[in-house]
HTML snippet that shows the backbone in 3Dmol.js (N, CA, C, O; Angstrom):
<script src="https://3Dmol.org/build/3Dmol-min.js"></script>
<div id="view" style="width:600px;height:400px;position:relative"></div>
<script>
const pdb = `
ATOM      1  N   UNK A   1     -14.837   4.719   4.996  1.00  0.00           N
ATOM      2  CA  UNK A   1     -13.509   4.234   5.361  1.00  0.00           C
ATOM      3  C   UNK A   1     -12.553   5.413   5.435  1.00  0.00           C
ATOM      4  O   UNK A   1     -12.744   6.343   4.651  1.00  0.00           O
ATOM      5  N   UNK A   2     -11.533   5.470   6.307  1.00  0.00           N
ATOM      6  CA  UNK A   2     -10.633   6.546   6.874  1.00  0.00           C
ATOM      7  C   UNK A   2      -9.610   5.820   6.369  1.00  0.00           C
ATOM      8  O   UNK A   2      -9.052   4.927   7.006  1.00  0.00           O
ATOM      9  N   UNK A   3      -9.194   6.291   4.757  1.00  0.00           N
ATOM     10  CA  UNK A   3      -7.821   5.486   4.459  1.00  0.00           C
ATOM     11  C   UNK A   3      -6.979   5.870   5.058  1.00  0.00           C
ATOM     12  O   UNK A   3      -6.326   4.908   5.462  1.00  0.00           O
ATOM     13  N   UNK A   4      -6.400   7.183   5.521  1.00  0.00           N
ATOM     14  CA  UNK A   4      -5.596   7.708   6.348  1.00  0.00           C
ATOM     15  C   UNK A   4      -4.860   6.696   7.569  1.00  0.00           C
ATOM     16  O   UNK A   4      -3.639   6.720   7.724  1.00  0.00           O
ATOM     17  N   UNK A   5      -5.676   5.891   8.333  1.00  0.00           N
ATOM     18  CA  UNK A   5      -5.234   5.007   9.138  1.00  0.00           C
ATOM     19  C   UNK A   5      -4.164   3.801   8.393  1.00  0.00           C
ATOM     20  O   UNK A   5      -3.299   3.168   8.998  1.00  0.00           O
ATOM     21  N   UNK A   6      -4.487   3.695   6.947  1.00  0.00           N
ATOM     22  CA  UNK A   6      -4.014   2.474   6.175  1.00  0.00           C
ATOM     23  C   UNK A   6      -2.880   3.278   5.531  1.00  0.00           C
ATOM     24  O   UNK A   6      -1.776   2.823   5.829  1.00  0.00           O
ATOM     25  N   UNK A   7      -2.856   4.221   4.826  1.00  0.00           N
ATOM     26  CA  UNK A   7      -1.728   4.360   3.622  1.00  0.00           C
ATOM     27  C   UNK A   7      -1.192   5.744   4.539  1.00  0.00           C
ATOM     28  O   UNK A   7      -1.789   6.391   5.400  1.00  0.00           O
ATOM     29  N   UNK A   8       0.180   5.897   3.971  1.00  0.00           N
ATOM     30  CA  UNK A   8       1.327   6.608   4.363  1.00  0.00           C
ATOM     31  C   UNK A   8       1.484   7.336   3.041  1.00  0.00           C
ATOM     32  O   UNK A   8       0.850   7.111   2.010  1.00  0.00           O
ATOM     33  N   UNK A   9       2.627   8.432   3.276  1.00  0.00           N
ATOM     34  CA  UNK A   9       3.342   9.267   1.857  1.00  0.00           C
ATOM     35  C   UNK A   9       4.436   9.650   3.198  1.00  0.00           C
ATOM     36  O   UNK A   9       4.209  10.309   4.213  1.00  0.00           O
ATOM     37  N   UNK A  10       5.851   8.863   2.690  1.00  0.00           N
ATOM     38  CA  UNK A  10       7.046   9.328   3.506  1.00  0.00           C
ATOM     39  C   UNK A  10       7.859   9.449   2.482  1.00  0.00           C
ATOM     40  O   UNK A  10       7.879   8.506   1.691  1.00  0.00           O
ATOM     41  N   UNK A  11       8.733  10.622   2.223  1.00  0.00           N
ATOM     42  CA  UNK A  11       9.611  11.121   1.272  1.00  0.00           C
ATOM     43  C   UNK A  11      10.653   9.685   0.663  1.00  0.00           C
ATOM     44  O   UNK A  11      11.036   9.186  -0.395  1.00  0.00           O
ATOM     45  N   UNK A  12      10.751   9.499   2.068  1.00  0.00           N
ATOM     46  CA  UNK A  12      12.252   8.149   2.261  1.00  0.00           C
ATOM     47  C   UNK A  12      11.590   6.786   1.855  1.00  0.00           C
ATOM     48  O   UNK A  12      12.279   5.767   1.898  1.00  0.00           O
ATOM     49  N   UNK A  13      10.122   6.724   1.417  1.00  0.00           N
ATOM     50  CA  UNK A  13      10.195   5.870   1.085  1.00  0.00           C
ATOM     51  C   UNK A  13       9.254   5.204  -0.333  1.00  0.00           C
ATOM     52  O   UNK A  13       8.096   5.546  -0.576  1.00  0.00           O
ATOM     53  N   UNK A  14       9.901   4.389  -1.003  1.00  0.00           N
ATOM     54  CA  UNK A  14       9.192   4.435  -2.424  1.00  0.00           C
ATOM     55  C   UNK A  14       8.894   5.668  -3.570  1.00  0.00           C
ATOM     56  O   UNK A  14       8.136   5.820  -4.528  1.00  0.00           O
ATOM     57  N   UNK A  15      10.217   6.645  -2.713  1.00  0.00           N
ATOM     58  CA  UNK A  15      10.002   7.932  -3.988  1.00  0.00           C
ATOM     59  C   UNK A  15       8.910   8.761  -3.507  1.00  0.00           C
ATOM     60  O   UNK A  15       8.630   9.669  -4.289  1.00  0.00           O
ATOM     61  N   UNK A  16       8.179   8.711  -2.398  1.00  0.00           N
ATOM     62  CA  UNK A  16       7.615   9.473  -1.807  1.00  0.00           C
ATOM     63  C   UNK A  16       5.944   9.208  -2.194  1.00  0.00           C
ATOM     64  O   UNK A  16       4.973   9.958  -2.111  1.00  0.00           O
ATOM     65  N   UNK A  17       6.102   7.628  -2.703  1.00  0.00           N
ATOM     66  CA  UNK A  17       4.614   7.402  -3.521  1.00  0.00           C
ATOM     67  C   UNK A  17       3.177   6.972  -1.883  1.00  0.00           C
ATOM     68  O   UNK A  17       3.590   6.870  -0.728  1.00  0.00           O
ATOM     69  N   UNK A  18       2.281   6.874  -2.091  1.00  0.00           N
ATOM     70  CA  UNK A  18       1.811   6.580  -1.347  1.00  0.00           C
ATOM     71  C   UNK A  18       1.685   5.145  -1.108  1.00  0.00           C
ATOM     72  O   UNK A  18       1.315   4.362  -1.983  1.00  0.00           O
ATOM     73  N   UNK A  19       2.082   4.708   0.418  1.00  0.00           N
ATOM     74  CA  UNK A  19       2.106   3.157   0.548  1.00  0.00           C
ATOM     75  C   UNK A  19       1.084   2.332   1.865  1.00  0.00           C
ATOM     76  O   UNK A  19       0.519   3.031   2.706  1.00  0.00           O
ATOM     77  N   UNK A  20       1.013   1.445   1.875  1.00  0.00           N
ATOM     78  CA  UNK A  20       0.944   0.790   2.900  1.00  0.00           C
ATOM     79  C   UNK A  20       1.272   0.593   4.401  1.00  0.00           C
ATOM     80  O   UNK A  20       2.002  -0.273   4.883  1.00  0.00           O
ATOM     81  N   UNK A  21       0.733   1.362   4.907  1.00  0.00           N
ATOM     82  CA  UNK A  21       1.222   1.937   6.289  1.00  0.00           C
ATOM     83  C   UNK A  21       2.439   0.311   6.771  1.00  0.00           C
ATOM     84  O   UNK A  21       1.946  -0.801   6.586  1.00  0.00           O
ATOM     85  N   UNK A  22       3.363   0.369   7.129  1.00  0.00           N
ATOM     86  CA  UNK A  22       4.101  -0.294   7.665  1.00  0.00           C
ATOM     87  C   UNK A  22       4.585  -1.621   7.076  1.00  0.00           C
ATOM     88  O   UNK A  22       4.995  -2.639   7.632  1.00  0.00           O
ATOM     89  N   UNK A  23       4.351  -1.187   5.280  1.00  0.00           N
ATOM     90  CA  UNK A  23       5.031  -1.887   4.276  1.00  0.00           C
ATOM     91  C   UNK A  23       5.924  -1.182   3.299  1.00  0.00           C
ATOM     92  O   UNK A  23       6.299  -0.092   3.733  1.00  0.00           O
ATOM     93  N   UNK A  24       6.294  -1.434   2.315  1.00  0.00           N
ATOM     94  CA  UNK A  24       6.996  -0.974   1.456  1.00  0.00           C
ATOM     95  C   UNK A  24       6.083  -1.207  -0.120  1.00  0.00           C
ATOM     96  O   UNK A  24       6.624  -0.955  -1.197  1.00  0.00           O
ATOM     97  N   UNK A  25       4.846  -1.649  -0.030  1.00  0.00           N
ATOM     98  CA  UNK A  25       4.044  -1.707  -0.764  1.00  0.00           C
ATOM     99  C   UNK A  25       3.352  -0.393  -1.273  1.00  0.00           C
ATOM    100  O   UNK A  25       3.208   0.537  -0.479  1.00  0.00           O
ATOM    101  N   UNK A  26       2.858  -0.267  -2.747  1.00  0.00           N
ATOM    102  CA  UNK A  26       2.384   1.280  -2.797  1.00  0.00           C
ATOM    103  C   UNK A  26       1.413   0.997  -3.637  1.00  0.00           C
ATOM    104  O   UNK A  26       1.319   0.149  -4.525  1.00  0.00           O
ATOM    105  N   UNK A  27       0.282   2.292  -3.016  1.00  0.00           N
ATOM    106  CA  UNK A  27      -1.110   2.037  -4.006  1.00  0.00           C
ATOM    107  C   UNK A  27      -1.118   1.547  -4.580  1.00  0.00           C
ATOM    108  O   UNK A  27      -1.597   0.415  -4.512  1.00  0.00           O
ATOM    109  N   UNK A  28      -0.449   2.179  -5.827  1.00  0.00           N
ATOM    110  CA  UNK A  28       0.254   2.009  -7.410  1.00  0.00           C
ATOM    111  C   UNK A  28       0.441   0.530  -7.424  1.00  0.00           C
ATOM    112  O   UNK A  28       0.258   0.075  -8.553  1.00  0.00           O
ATOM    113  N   UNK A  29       0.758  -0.397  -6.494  1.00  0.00           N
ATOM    114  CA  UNK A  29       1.021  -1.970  -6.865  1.00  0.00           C
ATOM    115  C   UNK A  29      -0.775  -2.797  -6.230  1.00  0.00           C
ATOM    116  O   UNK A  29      -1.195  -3.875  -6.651  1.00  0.00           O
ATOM    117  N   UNK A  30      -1.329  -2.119  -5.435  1.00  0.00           N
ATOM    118  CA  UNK A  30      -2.407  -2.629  -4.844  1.00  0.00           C
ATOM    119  C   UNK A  30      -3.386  -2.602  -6.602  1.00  0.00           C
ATOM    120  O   UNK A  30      -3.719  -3.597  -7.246  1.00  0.00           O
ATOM    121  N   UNK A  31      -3.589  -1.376  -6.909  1.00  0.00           N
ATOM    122  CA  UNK A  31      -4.364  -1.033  -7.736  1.00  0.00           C
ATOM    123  C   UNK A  31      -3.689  -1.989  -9.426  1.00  0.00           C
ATOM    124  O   UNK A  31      -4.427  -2.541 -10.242  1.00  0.00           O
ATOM    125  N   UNK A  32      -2.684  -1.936  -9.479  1.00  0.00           N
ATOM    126  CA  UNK A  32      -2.168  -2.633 -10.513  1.00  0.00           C
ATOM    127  C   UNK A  32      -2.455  -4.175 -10.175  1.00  0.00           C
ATOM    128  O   UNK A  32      -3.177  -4.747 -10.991  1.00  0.00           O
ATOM    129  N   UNK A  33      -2.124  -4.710  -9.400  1.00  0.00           N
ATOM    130  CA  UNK A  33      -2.598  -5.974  -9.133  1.00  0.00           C
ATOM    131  C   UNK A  33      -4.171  -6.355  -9.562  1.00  0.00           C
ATOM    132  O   UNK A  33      -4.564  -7.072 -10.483  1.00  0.00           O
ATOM    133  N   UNK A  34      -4.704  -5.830  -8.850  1.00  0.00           N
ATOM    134  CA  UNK A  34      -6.648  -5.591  -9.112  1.00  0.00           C
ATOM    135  C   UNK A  34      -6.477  -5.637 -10.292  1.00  0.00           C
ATOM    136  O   UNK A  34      -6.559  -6.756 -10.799  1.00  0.00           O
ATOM    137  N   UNK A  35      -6.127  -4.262 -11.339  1.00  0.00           N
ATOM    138  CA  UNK A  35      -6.855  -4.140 -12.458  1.00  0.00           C
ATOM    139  C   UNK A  35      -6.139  -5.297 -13.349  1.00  0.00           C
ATOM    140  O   UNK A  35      -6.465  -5.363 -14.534  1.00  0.00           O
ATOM    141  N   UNK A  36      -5.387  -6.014 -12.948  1.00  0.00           N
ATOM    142  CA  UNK A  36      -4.705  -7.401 -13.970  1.00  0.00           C
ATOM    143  C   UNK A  36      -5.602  -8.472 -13.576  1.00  0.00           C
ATOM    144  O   UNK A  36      -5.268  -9.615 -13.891  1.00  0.00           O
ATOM    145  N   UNK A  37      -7.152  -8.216 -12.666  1.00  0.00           N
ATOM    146  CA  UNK A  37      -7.598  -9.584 -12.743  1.00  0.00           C
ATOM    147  C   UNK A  37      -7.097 -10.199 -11.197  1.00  0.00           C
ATOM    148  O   UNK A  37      -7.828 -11.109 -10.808  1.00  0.00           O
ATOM    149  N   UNK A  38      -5.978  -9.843 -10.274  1.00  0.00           N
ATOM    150  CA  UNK A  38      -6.024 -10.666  -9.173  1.00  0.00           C
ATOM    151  C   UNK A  38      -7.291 -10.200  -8.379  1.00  0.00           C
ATOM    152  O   UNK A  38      -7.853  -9.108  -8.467  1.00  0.00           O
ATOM    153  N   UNK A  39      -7.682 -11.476  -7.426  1.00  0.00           N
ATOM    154  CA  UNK A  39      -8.651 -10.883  -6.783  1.00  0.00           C
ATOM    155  C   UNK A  39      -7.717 -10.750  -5.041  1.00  0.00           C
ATOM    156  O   UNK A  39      -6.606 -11.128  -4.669  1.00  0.00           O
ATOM    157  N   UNK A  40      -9.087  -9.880  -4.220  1.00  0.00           N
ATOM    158  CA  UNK A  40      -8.341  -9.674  -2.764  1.00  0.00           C
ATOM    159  C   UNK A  40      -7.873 -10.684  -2.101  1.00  0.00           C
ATOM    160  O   UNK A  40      -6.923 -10.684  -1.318  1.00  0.00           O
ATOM    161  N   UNK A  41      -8.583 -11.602  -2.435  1.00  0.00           N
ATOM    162  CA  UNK A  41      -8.074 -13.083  -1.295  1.00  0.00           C
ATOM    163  C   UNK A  41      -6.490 -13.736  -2.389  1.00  0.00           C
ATOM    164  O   UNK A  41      -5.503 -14.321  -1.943  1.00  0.00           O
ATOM    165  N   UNK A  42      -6.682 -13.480  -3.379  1.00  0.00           N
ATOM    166  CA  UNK A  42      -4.901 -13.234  -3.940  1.00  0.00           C
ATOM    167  C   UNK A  42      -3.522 -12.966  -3.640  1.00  0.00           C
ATOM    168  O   UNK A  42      -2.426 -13.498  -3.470  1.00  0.00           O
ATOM    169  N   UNK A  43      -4.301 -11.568  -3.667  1.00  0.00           N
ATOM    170  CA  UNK A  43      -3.576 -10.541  -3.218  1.00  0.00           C
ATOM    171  C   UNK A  43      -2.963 -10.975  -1.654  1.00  0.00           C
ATOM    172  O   UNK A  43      -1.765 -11.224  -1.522  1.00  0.00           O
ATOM    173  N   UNK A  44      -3.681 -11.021  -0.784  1.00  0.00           N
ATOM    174  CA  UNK A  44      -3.699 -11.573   0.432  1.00  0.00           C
ATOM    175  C   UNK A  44      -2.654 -12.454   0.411  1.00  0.00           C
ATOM    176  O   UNK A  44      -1.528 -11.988   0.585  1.00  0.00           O
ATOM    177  N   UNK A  45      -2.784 -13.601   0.241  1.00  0.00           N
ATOM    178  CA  UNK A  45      -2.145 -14.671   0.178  1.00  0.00           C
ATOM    179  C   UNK A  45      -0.853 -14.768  -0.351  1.00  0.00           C
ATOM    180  O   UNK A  45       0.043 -15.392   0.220  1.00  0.00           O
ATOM    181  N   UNK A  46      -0.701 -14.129  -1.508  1.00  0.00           N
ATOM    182  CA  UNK A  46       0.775 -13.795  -1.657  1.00  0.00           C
ATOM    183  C   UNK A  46       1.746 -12.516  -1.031  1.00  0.00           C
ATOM    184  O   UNK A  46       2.974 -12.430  -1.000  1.00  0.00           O
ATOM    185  N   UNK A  47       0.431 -11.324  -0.424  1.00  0.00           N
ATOM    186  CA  UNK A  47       1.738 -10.125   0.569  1.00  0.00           C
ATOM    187  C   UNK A  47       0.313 -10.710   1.439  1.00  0.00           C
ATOM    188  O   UNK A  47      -0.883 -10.598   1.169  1.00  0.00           O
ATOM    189  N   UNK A  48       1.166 -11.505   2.817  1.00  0.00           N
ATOM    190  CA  UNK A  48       0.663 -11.519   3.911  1.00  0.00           C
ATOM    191  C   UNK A  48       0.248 -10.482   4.796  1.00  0.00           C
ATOM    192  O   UNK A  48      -0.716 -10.404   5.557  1.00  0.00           O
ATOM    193  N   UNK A  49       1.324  -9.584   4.495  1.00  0.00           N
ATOM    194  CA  UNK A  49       1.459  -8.298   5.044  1.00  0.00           C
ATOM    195  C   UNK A  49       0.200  -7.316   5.079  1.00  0.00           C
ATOM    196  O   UNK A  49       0.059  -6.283   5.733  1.00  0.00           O
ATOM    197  N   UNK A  50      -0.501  -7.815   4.359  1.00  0.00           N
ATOM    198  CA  UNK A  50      -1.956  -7.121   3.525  1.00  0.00           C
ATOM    199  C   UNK A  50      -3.326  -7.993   4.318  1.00  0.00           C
ATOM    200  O   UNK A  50      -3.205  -9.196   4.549  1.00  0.00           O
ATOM    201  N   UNK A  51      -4.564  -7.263   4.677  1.00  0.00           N
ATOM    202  CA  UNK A  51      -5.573  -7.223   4.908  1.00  0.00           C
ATOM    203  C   UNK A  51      -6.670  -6.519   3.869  1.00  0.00           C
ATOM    204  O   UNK A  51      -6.512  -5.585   3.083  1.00  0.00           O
ATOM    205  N   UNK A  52      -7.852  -7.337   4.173  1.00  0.00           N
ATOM    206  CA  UNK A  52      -8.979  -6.805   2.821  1.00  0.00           C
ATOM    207  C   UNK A  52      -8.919  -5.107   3.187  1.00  0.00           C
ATOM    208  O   UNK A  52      -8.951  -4.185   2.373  1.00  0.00           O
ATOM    209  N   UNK A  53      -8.819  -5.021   4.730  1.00  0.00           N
ATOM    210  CA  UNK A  53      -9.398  -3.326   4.683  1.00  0.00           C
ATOM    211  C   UNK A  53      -7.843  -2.764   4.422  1.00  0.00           C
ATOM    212  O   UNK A  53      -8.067  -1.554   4.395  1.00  0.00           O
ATOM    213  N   UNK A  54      -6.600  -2.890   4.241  1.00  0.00           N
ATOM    214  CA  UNK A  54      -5.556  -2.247   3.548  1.00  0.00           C
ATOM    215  C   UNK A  54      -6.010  -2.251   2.027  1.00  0.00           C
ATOM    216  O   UNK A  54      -5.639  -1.294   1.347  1.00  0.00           O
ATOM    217  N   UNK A  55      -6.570  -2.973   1.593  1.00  0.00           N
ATOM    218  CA  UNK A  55      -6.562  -3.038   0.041  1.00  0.00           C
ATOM    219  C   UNK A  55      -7.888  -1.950  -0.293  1.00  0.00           C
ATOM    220  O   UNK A  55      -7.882  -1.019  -1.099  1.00  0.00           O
ATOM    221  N   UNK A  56      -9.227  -2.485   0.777  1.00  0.00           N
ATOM    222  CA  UNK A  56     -10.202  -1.143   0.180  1.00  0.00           C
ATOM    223  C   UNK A  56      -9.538   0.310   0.655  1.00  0.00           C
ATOM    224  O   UNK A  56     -10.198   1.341   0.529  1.00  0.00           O
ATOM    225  N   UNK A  57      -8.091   0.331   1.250  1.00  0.00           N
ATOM    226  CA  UNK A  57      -8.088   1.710   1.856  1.00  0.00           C
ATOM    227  C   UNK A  57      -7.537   2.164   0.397  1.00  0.00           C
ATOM    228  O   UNK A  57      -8.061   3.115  -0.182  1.00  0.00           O
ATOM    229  N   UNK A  58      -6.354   1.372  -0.223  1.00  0.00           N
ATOM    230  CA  UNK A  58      -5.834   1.705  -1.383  1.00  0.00           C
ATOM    231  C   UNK A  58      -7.311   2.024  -2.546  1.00  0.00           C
ATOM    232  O   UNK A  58      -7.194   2.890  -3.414  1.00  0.00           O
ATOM    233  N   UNK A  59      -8.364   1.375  -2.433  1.00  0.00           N
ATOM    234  CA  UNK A  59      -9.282   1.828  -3.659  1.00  0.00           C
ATOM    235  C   UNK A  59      -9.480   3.067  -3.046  1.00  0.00           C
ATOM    236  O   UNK A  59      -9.183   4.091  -3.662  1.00  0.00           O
ATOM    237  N   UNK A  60     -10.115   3.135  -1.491  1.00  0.00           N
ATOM    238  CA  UNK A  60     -10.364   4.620  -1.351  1.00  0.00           C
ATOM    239  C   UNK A  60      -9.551   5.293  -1.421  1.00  0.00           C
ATOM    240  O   UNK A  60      -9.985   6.338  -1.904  1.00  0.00           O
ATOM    241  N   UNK A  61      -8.213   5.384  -1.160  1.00  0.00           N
ATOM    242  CA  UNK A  61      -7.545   6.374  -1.574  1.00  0.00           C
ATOM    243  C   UNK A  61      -7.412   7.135  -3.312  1.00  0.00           C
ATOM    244  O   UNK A  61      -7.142   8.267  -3.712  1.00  0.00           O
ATOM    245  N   UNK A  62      -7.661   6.204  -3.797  1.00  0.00           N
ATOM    246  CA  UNK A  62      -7.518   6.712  -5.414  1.00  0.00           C
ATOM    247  C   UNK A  62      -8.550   7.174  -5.895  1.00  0.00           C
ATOM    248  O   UNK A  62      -8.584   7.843  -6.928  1.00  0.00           O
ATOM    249  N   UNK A  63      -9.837   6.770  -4.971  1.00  0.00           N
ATOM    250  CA  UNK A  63     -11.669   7.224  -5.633  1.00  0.00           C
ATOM    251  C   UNK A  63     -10.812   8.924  -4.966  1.00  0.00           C
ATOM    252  O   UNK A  63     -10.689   9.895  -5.713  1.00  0.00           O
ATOM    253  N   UNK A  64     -10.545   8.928  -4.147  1.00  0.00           N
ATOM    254  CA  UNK A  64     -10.981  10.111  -3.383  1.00  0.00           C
ATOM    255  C   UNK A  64      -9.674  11.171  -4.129  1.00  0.00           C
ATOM    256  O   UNK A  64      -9.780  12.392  -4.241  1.00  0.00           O
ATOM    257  N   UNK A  65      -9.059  10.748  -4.359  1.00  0.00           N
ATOM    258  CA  UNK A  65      -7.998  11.509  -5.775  1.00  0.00           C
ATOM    259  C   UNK A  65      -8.020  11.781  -7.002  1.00  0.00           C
ATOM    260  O   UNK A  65      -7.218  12.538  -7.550  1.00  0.00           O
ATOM    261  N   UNK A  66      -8.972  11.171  -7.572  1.00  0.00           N
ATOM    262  CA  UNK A  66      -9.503  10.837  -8.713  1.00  0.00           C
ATOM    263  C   UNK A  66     -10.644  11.788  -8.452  1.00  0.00           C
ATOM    264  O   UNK A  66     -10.766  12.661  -9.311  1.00  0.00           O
ATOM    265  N   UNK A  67     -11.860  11.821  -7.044  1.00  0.00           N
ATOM    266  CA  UNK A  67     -12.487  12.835  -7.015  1.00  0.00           C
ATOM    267  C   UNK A  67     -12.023  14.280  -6.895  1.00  0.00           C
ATOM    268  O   UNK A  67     -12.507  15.140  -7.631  1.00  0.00           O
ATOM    269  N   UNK A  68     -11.304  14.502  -6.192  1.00  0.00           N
ATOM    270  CA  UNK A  68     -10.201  15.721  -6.157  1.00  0.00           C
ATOM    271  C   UNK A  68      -9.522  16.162  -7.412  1.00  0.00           C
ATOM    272  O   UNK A  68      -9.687  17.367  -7.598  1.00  0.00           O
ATOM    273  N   UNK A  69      -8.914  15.654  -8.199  1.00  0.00           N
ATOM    274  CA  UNK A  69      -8.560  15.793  -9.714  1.00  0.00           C
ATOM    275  C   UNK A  69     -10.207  16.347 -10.459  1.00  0.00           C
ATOM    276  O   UNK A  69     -10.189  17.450 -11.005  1.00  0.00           O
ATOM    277  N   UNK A  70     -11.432  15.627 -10.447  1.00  0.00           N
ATOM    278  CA  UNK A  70     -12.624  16.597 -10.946  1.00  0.00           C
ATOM    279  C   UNK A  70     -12.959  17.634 -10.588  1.00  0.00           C
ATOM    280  O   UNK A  70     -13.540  18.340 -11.412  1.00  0.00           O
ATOM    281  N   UNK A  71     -12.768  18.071  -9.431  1.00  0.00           N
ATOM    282  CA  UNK A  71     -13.399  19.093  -9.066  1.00  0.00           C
ATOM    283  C   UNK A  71     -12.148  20.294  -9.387  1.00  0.00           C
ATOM    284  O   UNK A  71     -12.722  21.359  -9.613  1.00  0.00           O
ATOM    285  N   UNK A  72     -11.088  20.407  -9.451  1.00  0.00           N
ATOM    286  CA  UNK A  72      -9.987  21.102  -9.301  1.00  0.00           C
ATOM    287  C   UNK A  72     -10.607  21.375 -11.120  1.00  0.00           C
ATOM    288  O   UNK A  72     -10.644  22.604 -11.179  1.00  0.00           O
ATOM    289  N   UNK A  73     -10.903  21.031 -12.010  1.00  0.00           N
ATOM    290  CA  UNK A  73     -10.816  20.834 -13.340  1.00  0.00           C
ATOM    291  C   UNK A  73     -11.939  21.355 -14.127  1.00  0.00           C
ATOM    292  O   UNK A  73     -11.949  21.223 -15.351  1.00  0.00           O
TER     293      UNK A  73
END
`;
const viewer = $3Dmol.createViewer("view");
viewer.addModel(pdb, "pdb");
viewer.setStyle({}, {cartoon: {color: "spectrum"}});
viewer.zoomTo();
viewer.render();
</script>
């Protein structure tokens, strides 16, 4: 998966966190949601705005940061 197509980092928006290409949603809430137990079809249903492959882009984005943080270390 090419999260790149899914998530953004724009200064102007959300503090410059990484988001949801053409939301105001950010990793940081995709991934917090998950780890409290919601599942994707949840998630979904309450930000319409959201698709399953926006949500695996948010996991890949954090595997692949999380891999980057090991190797730097």
């Amino acid at each position: 998966m090419n999260y790149q197509d899914y998530i953004e980092i724009k200064a102007d928006k959300r503090f410059g966190r990484p988001c949801v290409k053409g939301t105001r949603i950010s990793v940081y809430d995709v991934l917090n949601w998950l780890s409290n137990g919601m599942t994707k079809e949840e998630i979904i249903s309450d930000f319409e705005e959201l698709d399953e492959k926006m949500i695996n882009a948010c996991l890949a984005f954090a595997a692949n940061r999380e891999r980057k943080l090991n190797v730097a270390s």
